[in-house]
Structure formats: C-alpha cells, structure tokens
C-alpha positions, 0 to 999 in steps of 0.5 A, a space after each residue: 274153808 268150808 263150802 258156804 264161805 265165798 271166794 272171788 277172784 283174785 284180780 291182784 296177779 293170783 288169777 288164772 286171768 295173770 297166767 298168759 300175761 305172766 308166760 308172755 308178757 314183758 314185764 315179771 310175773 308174781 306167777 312164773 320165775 325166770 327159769 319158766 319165762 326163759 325157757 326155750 318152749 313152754 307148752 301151756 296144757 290145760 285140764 278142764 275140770 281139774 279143782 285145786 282141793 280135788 286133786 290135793 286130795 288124790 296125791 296117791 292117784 296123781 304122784 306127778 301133778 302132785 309132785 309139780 310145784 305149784 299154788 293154788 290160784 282163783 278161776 274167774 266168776 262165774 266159774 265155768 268152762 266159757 268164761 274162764 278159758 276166754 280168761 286164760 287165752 285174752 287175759 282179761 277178765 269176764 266183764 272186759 271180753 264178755 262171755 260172761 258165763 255158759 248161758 248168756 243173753 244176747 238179743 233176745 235169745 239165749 245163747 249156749 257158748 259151749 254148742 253156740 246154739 239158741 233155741 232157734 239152732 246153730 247162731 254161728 251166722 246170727 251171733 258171729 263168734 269173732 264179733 262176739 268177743 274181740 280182745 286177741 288170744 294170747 297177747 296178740 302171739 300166734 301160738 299153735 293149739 291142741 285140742 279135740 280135732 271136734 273143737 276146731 271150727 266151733 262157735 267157741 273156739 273162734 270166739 276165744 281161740 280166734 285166729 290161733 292155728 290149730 293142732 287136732 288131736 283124735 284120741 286122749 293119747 295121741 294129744 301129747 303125741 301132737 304136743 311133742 311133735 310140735 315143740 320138737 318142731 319148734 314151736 315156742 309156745 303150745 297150747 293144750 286142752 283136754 276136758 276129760 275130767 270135767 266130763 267124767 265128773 258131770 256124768 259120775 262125781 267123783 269116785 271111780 270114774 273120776 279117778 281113773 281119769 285122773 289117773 290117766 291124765 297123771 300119766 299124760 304129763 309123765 308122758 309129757 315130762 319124759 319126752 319133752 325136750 329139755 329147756 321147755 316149761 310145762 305148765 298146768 292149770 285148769 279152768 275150775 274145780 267141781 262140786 258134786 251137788 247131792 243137796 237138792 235142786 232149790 226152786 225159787 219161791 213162786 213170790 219172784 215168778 211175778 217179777 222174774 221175765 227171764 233166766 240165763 246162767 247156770 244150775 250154779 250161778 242164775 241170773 234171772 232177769 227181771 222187770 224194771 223196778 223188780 230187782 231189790 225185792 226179788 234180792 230179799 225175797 230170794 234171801 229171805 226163802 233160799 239163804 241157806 241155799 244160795 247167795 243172792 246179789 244184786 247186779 249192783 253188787 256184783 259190780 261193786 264187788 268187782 265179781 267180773 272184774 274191775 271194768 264191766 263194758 257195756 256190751 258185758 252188762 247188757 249180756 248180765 241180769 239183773 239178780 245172781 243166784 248162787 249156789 252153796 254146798 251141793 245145791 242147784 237152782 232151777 231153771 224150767 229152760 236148760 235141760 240135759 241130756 242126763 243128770 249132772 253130779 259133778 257142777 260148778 259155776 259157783 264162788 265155792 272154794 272147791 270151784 274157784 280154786 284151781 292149780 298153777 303146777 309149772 317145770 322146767 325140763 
C-alpha cells in the first residue's frame, strides 16, 4: 500500500472506535479473547503518535512492543490527537461526539481542542468542554486515568475525560510507577497516556530522536509487563501513526480564494468553509490545480462515505466545512491562520496508510 492509496476508518469492529466497548462492553469483541476480557485488571496504555508501519519497521529498537500479539486497526478521520482519543474513551466515532478534528468551527470562531483556546484566549468559559461534547468516557465506568499532572483540568480532558479520576504523573518514569501503584490497589480498569513520541516526531521526524524515544517507551512496557501483577491484561494501541512531510507546502490556487471565507482543520486534513453555492467548483478547481497533492471532497461526500462515521449529528456537521482538503504523500496545505511556534516534520491527520493504521498489541500476565 503506497502513501497515495486512501484508508478509511474501519467502522465494522477493526477501529480504535471498538476497542472500549470490546475491553468493557457486554457483548464479545472481534478485538479481545476471553483471556484479556476476564482478566482481573486490565490497564489500557495509550501512545500517542505511535503508527502501525513505524513501529513494525523498528523491531530491533522496540523487541517488546514487537513481540506483543497484536493487529493493526484504523484510527478515526481526521486522524488526529482529538478526534481520535474522544474516539477511544466514548466509543463513538467523530460525527456522533463531535470534536471533529484539532481546529474546529464553533460560532464564529476557531477553536484549539488541544489548548482549548480561539484567537480571543482561553474558551473554557465561552465553549464549556463538558457541553462541548456529552457521550460519558468509558461506557459510563469511573475508570482512574494516567496522564501528564499538566493534562489534568485542560479544556480537552474534560471534554473527553469528563468526570474520570485522574491519576498525575510528573515525569515519563514515574508514569508506570502510578499505573502499578494503582492496580496494585485495586484498580480494575486504568487508564494511561503518554504523548512523547508524537511530540518528538512533530519537532524532529523520525531518526534518532525518534528512536530513542521509542526505545524508551519499549522499555516502559518491559517495565510494565514485569511488574504488573499477574492476571492483568495490557494493552497498547495508539491515536494514529505520523508522516514526515518533506513534499512541500501546497498553496491553494488563488481561483478558490473568491469562494473560500474561511478554514479550520489541519496542515493535513483542510476544511475550507465556503460560501453558499461555492462548494462544487471549489471541489474541481482544487482537483483540477493540486490532485496529485491532495484529495479534495465534498462535504456531501465525506458524508456519503461515512468518513466520521455512519451518523453525523447536527451539532458535528454545523462544526464541519463545506470542501476537505487532504494531503497525500509528505505534502501539507496552507492555511495563512495556524501558525507554530517551530516547523513541524512529523504530521498527520490525513487518510494515508502510515497515519490511519495504528497497533492493537494486548497480554495477559
């Protein structure tokens, strides 16, 4: 499968969507034997960043994630860091909680799911995250979470975290320090989350950098495997892979710019928000100036194809565009609005195999 062929997600129970429902669900899961569903404590670990197709190729610097059993499933569209953790906690795909993706429209304004902020500041009070987004994590459970001590009263996390105990961790370390601790305790279901990867990945791409962390983060689950207790699951999957994007950044022919009032999205996955009318040249003038750069569909069509899922609430497509933009290969597409504080290498967002596929790696102790 090459970086041009496209991969939706998988909404028949191969998606990171089915993986909650099929630890904690009632009914058998296509994801999880009985060995993992019956097991006394099960502690979920999730790395953000951390691609099927990356980590397959580094067996010699991750022989422990390597060595789990394991499948590749599909993240979410877009396959980004919001859209895809409110995924894995509810359940539910994009269009039914709708964070639909890490710059989203919302009255007016764009809104940062990550830093919950618009261009007005913080929007904590103005976009209430437990509003925002209302399906319950975790099947309704009151599982303990993991995390960043810096995650914990974030616009994010309580918008798809929402009303789960949090655990801190102050340092990569003492993260599976806390996780022990608590099953130790008798916790039966924990939550852990760790972003290293997809941050080293942003800055530097993958080479040394990424390796080492990587590196590191097989030796946090060796950690794990030997000093969980026995008769607990682990498992491991991740929010979505990462392309590095040496193509280029594509600047939309300037024939749109009449048409276009507005983008959200990403470098990744654009929506541009067009005027009344506008959408379907827009669609062909984009395919017609950047197809071998990006994909380029209508809303209608994202919809039809079931892109965010097969039901799309009304309050997620009002959060939507009008036209997708979507990048192949190691392209990006520019938007004059988002700006970072250094260039990105590593990205995602897009429907590219090294982006949508991430890995479902469980044991029993």
């Amino acid at each position: 499968m090459q970086q041009n062929d496209r991969v939706l997600p998988k909404w028949n129970g191969e998606c990171l969507t089915d993986v909650v429902p099929g630890l904690l669900g009632p009914q058998p899961s296509l994801l999880f034997g009985d060995e993992i569903r019956d097991a006394k404590a099960t502690v979920l670990l999730v790395i953000d960043g951390l691609g099927w197709h990356q980590l397959r190729e580094r067996p010699n610097i991750a022989p422990t994630l390597t060595g789990l059993t394991g499948q590749p499933i599909t993240t979410v569209a877009p396959s980004t860091t919001g859209a895809a953790l409110t995924s894995l906690a509810t359940g539910a795909a994009p269009g039914e909680h709708g964070v639909v993706g890490y710059r989203i429209a919302v009255d007016n304004e764009i809104l940062n799911v990550l830093s919950w902020r618009t261009e007005n500041g913080d929007a904590r009070r103005r976009v209430v995250p437990e509003d925002f987004q209302r399906i319950p994590p975790f099947l309704g459970a009151d599982p303990l979470v993991v995390q960043n001590k810096g995650f914990r009263t974030s616009g994010f996390t309580r918008a798809h975290l929402a009303g789960c105990r949090q655990q801190g961790s102050t340092t990569f370390p003492t993260l599976p320090v806390e996780v022990v601790a608590a099953v130790r305790s008798g916790e039966r279901f924990v939550y852990a989350y760790y972003d290293g990867i997809d941050k080293i990945a942003h800055e530097y791409g993958f080479g040394d950098h990424y390796d080492a962390e990587l590196a590191a983060v097989d030796q946090l689950v060796a950690g794990l495997l030997a000093t969980l207790p026995d008769q607990t699951a682990l498992v491991v999957t991740a929010d979505h892979g990462l392309v590095e994007c040496r193509d280029g950044e594509v600047a939309l022919t300037k024939s749109v710019e009449p048409a276009v009032r507005g983008q959200s999205g990403e470098a990744r996955f654009r929506w541009l928000h067009t005027h009344t009318g506008a959408s379907v040249d827009v669609v062909a003038e984009i395919g017609q100036h950047h197809g071998e750069q990006v994909w380029v569909s209508s809303l209608e069509q994202v919809l039809d194809e079931r892109w965010l899922g097969s039901h799309v609430s009304e309050t997620a497509r009002r959060r939507l565009g009008d036209v997708a933009v979507v990048a192949k290969g190691g392209w990006t597409v520019a938007d004059p609005g988002e700006q970072n504080s250094f260039p990105l290498l590593g990205r995602h967002g897009s429907l590219t195999p090294d982006e949508m596929l991430v890995p479902l790696l469980s044991v029993r102790l």
